[in-house]
C-alpha positions in Angstrom: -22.1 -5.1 7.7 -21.2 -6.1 4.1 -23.0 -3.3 2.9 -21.8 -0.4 4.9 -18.0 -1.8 4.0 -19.8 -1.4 0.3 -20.7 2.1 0.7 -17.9 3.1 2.6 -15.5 1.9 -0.1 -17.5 3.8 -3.0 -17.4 6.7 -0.9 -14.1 6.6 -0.4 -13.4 6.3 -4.5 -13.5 2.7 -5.3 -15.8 2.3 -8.2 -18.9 -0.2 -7.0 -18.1 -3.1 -9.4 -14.5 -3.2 -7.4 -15.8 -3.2 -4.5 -18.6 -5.4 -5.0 -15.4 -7.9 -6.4 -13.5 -7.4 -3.2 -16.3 -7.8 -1.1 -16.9 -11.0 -2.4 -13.3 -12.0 -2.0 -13.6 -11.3 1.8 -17.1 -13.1 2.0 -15.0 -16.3 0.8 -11.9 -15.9 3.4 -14.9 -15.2 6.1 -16.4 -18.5 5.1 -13.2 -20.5 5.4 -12.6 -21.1 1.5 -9.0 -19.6 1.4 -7.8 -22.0 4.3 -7.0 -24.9 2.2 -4.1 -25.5 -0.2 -4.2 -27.8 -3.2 -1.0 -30.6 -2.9 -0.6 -29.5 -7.0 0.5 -26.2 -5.9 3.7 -27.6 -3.7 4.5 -30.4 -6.5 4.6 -26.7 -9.0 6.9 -25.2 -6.8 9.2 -27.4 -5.4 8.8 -27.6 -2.0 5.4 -27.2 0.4 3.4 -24.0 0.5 3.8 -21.4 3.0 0.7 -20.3 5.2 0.2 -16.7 5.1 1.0 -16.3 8.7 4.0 -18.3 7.6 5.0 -15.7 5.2 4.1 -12.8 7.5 5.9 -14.0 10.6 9.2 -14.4 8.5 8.7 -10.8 6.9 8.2 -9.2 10.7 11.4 -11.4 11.9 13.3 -9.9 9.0 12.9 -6.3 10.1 
């Protein structure tokens, strides 16, 4: 599967280093690596850290 995605994006124009990188970026959220949040980056900002389906549900509502 990771492969064909591979080929498919150099086929489709993304130079193979790229999409090697992005590949590995999706390999990460598959493997759950993305679904935690460091507590520094809330104490950077202010105020807690939105979830991505956070940020996504409030964009949709806007429309």
């Amino acid at each position: 599967m990771d492969d064909d995605w591979t080929a498919a994006a150099v086929a489709g124009g993304m130079p193979r280093p790229a999409a090697e990188f992005a590949l590995t970026m999706f390999a990460a959220s598959r493997n759950g690596e993305f679904n935690v949040t460091d507590p520094a980056l809330g104490a950077a900002i202010g105020h807690p850290a939105k979830t991505v389906h956070e940020v996504l549900e409030a964009v949709v509502r806007s429309r």
